[in-house]
C-alpha positions in Angstrom: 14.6 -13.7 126.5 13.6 -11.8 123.7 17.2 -10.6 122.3 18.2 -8.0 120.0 18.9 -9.3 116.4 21.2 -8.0 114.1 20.2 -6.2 110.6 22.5 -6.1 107.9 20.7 -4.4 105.1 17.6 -1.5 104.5 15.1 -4.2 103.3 15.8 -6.2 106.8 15.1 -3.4 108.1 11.7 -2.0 106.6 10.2 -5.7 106.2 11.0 -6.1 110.7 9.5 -2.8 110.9 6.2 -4.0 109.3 6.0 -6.9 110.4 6.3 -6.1 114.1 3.7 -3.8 116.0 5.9 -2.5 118.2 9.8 -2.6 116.8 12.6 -1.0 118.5 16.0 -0.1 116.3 19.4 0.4 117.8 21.6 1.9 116.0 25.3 1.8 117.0 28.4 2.1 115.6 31.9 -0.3 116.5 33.9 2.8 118.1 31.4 4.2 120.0 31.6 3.4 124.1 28.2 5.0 124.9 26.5 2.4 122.6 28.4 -0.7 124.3 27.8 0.6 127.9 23.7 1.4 127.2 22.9 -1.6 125.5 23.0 -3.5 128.7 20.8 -1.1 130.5 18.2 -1.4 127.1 18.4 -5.0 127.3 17.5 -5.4 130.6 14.5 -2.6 130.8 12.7 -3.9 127.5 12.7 -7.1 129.2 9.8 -5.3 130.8 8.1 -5.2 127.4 8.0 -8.9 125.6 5.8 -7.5 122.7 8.4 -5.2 121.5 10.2 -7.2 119.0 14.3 -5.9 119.3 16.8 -5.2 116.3 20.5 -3.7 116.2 21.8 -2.2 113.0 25.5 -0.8 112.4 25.0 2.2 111.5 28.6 2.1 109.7 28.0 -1.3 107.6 24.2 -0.1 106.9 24.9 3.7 105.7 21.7 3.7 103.9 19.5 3.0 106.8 21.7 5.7 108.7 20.2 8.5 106.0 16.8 6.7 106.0 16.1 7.0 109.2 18.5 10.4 109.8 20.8 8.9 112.2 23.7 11.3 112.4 25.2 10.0 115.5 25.0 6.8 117.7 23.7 5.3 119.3 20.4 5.9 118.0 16.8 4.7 119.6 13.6 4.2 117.8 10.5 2.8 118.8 8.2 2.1 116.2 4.3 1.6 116.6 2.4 0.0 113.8 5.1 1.1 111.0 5.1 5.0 112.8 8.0 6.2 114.8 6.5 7.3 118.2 10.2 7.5 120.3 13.4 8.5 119.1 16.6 9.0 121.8 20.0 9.9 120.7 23.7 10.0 122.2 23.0 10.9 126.1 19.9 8.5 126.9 17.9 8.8 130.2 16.6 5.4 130.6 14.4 6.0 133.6 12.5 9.0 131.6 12.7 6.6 128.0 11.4 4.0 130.5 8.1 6.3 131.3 7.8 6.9 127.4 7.7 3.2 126.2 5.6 1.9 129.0 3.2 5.1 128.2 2.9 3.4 124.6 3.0 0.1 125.3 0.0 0.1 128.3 -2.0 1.3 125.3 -0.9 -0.7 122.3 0.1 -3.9 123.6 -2.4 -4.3 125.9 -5.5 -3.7 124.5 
């Protein structure tokens, strides 16, 4: 089970982003119920996708990866490909259409 592992500072962050192909940040705060009732859903539909490497950030402990990477509410999804954001999904998440977008990428990145 490939599970979500928790970033604590802007140089975590930045060194997973390079160092995985495909990388996918979510950023949540403590307070926020959306982020706690989603994350399951996430979980659970990346397990489709084992070469997507998985990372959590607080966006209230980390603020300087908040204004980094403009995250001006939570939660926050990014998929990055080779260092490059290609998705990006904020507050009110459809995960059947983000679903379509990351297995769009990942037919074409991961398997080839």
């Amino acid at each position: 089970m490939n599970t979500f592992l928790n970033l604590t500072s802007l140089d975590e962050i930045n060194q997973f982003i390079e160092e995985n192909d495909l990388a996918f940040l979510y950023f949540t705060t403590p307070n926020c119920s959306v982020c706690h009732g989603l994350r399951p859903q996430i979980e659970a539909m990346l397990e489709q996708y084992p070469k997507i490497k998985r990372a959590e950030i607080d966006a209230s402990e980390v603020r300087e990866a908040a204004g980094q990477f403009s995250v001006f509410t939570a939660p926050v999804l990014l998929l990055f490909v080779y260092g490059k954001e290609y998705i990006r999904e904020a507050r009110i998440v459809h995960t059947a259409e983000l679903n379509e977008k990351i297995k769009r990428i990942y037919e074409n990145v991961a398997e080839n």
